[in-house]
C-alpha positions in Angstrom: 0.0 0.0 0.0 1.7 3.4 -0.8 2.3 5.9 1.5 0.0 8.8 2.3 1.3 12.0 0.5 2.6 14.4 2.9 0.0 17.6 4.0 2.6 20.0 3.1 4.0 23.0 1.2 7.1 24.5 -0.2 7.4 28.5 0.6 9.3 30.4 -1.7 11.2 33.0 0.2 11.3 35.5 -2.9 8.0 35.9 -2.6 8.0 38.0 1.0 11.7 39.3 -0.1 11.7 43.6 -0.3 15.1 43.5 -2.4 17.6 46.2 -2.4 20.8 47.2 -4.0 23.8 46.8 -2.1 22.1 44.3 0.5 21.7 41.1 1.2 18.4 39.8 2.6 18.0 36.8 4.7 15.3 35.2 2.3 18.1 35.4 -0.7 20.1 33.7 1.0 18.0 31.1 2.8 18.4 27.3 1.3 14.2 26.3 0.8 12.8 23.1 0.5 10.9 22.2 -3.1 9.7 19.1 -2.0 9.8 16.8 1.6 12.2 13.7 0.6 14.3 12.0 3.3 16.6 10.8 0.6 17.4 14.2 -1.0 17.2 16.5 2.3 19.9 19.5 1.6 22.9 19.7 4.5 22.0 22.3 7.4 21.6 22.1 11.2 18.3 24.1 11.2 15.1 23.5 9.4 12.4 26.2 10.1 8.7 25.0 9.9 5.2 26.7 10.0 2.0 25.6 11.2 -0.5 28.3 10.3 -3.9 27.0 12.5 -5.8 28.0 14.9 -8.0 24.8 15.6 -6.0 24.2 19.0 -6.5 27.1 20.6 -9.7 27.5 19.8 -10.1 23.9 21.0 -8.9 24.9 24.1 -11.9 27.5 24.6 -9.8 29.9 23.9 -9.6 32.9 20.8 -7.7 31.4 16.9 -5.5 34.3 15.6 -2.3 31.7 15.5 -3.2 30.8 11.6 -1.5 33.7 11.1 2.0 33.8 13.0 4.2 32.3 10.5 3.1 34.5 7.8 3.7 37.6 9.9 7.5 36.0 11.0 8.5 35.0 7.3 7.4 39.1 6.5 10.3 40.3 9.0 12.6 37.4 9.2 13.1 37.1 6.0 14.2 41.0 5.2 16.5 41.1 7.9 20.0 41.1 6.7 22.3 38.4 6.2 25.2 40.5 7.7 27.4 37.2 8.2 26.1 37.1 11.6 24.6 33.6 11.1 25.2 31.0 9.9 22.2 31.2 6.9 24.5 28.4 5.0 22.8 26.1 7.9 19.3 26.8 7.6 16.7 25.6 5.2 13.5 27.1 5.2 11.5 24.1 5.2 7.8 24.7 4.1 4.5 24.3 6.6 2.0 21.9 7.1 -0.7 22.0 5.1 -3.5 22.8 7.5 -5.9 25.1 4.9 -8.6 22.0 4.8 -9.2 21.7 8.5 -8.4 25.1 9.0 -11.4 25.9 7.1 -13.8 22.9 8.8 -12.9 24.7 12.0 -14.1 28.1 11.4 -17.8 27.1 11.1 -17.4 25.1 14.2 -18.7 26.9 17.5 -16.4 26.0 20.4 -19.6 27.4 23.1 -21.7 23.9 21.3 -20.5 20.6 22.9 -21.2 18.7 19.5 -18.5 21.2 17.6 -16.0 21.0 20.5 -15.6 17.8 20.1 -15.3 18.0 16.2 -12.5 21.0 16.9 -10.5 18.4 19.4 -11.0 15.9 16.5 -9.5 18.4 14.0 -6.4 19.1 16.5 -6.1 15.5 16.3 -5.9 14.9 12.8 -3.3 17.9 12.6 -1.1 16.0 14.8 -0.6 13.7 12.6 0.3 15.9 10.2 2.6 17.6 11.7 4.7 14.5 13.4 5.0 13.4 9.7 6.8 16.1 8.8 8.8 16.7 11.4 9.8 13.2 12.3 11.4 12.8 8.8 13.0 16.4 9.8 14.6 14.7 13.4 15.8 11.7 11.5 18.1 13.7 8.8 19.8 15.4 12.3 17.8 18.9 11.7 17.3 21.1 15.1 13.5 22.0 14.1 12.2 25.5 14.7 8.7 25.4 14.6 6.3 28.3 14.8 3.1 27.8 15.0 0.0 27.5 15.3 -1.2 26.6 18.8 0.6 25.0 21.8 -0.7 22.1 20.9 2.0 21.3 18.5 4.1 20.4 21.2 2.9 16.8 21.4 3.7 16.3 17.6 7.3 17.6 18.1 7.9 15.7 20.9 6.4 12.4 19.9 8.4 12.7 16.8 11.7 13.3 18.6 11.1 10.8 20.8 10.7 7.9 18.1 13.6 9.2 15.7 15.4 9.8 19.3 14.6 6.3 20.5 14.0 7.4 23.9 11.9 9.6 25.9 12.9 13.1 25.9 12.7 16.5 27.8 11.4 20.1 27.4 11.5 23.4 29.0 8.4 25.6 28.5 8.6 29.7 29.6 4.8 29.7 29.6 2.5 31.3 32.5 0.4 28.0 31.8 1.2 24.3 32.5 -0.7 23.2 29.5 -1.5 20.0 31.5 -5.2 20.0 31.3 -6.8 16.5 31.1 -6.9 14.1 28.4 -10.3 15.4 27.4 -9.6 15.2 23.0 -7.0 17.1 21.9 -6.2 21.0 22.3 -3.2 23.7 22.7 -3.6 22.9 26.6 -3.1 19.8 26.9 0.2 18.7 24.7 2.2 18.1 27.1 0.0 15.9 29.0 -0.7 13.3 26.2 2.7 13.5 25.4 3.4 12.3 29.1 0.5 9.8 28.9 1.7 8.5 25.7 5.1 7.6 27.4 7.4 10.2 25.0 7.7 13.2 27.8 9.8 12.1 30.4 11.4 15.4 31.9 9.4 18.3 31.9 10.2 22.3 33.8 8.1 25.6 33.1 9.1 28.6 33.7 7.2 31.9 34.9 4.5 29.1 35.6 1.3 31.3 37.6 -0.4 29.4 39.7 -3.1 31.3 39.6 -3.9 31.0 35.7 -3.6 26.9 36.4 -6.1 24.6 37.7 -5.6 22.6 41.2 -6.5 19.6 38.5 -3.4 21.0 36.2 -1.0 21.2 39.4 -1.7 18.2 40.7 -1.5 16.4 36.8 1.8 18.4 36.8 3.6 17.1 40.5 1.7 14.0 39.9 4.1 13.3 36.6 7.2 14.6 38.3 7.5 17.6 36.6 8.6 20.8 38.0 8.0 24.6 37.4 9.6 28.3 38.4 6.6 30.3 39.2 7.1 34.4 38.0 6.3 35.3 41.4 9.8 33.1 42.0 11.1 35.5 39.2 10.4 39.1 40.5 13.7 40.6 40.9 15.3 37.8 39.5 17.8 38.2 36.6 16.4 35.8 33.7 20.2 34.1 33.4 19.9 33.3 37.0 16.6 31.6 36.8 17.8 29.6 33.6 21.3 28.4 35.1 19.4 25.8 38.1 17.4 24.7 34.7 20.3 24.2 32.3 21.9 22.0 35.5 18.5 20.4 35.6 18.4 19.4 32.0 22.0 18.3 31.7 21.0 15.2 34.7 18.0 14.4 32.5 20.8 12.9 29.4 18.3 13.2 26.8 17.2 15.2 23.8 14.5 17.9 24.6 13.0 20.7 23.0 12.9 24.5 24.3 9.0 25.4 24.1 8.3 29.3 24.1 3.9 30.2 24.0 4.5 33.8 23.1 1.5 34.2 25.2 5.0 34.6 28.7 6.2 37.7 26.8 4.6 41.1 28.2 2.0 42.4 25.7 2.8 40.4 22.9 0.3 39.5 20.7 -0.9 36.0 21.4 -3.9 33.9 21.7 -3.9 35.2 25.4 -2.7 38.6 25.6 -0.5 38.9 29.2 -0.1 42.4 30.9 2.0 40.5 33.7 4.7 38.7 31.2 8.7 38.7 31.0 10.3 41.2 28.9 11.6 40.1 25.3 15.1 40.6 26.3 14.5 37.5 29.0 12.5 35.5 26.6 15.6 35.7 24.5 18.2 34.9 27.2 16.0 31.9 28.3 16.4 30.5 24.9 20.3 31.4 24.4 21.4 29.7 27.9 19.1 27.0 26.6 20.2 26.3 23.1 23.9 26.5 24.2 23.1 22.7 25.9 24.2 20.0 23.2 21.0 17.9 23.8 18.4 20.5 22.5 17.1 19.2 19.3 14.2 22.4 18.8 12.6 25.3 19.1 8.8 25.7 19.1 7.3 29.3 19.3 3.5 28.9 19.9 0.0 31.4 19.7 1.9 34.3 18.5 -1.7 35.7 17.1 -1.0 38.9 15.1 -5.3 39.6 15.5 -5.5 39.7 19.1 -3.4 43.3 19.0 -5.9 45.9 20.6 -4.2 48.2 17.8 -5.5 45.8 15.0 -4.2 43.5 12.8 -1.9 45.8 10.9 -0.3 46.6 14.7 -0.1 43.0 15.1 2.0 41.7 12.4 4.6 44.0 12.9 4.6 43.0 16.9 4.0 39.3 16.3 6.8 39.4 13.5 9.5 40.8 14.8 9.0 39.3 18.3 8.9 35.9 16.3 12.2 36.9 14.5 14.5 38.2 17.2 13.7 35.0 19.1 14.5 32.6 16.2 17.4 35.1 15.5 18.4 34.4 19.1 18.3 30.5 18.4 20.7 30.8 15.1 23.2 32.5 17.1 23.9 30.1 19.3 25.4 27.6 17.0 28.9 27.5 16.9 30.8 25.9 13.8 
């Protein structure tokens, strides 16, 4: 029986390039993916996904907006300049899942009617699948995958597809003010983590600026109950953000596995996200947090979540920019750390 075709597509960097003479863009000189072919993969340490949907978070009771992060990154990232900063020759811009089918079911789906909850959590479902495809042929060739998405849901595709081209269980580190630990209840952005627990891939698992008091007793409980561990931001205030990190990075080199660095956009201070935070951490942190990170050998990704350039109370126009350059600088941040 042949394989299933892949949900995917190719994105052609030219296409979002503003060129200029007597510069050098990042999307000119950015390796892209035509096609998804574990045989014929191009060389490169860094394969940058999207996953423009909204069904999780929406899923999750909460607003959709996400569908529209990657485009508003690939705007900015791709006209920054490639000053010889980074090491462009190691990235491939690798495409995004193909998510405009289910995308589209979703949007006559009311998540207030029990009947078309359960047909959103059936949706997320189906995109997991699509997305572990993808990326699990993306682990195997050795890629570090940054994934920007799309909901916090994601996360269980990523790490279910490290885990079995890892062949072990693996670890992650999420700077989130929620757990995202709810119950196994069909699947949505808040509860990746937990099915990836439940499904045996997530053994090791720390959040930071965790507040308790945007989590469930339920979610704790889940949460101590698994063995995982979290910084609270009330544990932060007046704490440098390299200080928090260094316990973690001591944490996560015991754990002697691969694990992923998990970022919802929703931690960073007035960001625009699928929940919009007045009580966040500053960019600047959200970029040390993943620099002391990514500077450990065992981190295989990066996955930026519900960056939603709609929910900006200045309007969609407002929120591109925000959700596009916030999106950049912390991929940006990522790149850096690799060292030839």
């Amino acid at each position: 029986m042949p394989a299933k075709p892949l949900s995917w597509l190719p994105v052609n960097p030219a296409a979002w390039v503003r060129p200029r003479a007597g510069e050098t863009r990042i999307g000119e000189s950015i390796q892209a993916l035509a096609h998804i072919d574990a045989s014929a993969l191009p060389l490169g340490r860094f394969a940058i996904l999207g996953v423009p949907e909204s069904i999780g978070p929406r899923a999750n009771l909460g607003q959709g907006g996400a569908e529209l992060g990657f485009a508003a990154f690939l705007q900015q990232f791709l006209n920054m300049q490639d000053s010889g900063r980074l090491a462009i020759e190691q990235v491939v811009l690798a495409g995004q899942i193909d998510c405009g089918d289910v995308q589209q079911q979703s949007l006559a789906l009311d998540a207030s009617k029990a009947k078309d909850l359960e047909q959103l959590r059936e949706l997320c479902a189906e995109l997991d699948k699509r997305v572990t495809a993808v990326t699990e042929i993306l682990f195997k060739q050795g890629y570090q995958v940054i994934l920007i998405g799309g909901g916090h849901n994601n996360a269980l595709p990523l790490l279910q597809s490290l885990a079995i081209s890892s062949e072990q269980f693996v670890g992650a580190v999420n700077l989130d003010p929620h757990a995202d630990f709810r119950p196994l209840e069909g699947r949505h952005s808040g509860n990746g983590f937990s099915y990836a627990f439940e499904k045996g891939y997530l053994k090791h698992y720390h959040v930071v600026a965790l507040h308790p008091a945007k989590n469930s007793r339920a979610t704790l409980d889940q949460l101590a109950a698994a063995g995982a561990t979290y910084t609270s931001v009330q544990d932060m205030v007046g704490v440098k953000m390299h200080r928090v990190v260094q316990p973690i990075q001591q944490e996560v080199a015991t754990w002697r596995v691969p694990f992923g660095i998990e970022l919802d956009v929703d931690s960073i201070m007035q960001a625009p996200a699928s929940a919009f935070n007045y009580s966040g951490v500053s960019l600047a942190d959200a970029m040390v947090f993943i620099r002391d990170l990514a500077k450990l050998s065992t981190c295989r990704y990066l996955h930026l979540a519900e960056a939603a350039p709609a929910c900006h109370p200045m309007g969609i126009e407002a929120g591109n920019k925000a959700a596009g350059q916030i999106l950049s600088e912390l991929v940006f941040t990522y790149l850096e750390s690799y060292t030839p």
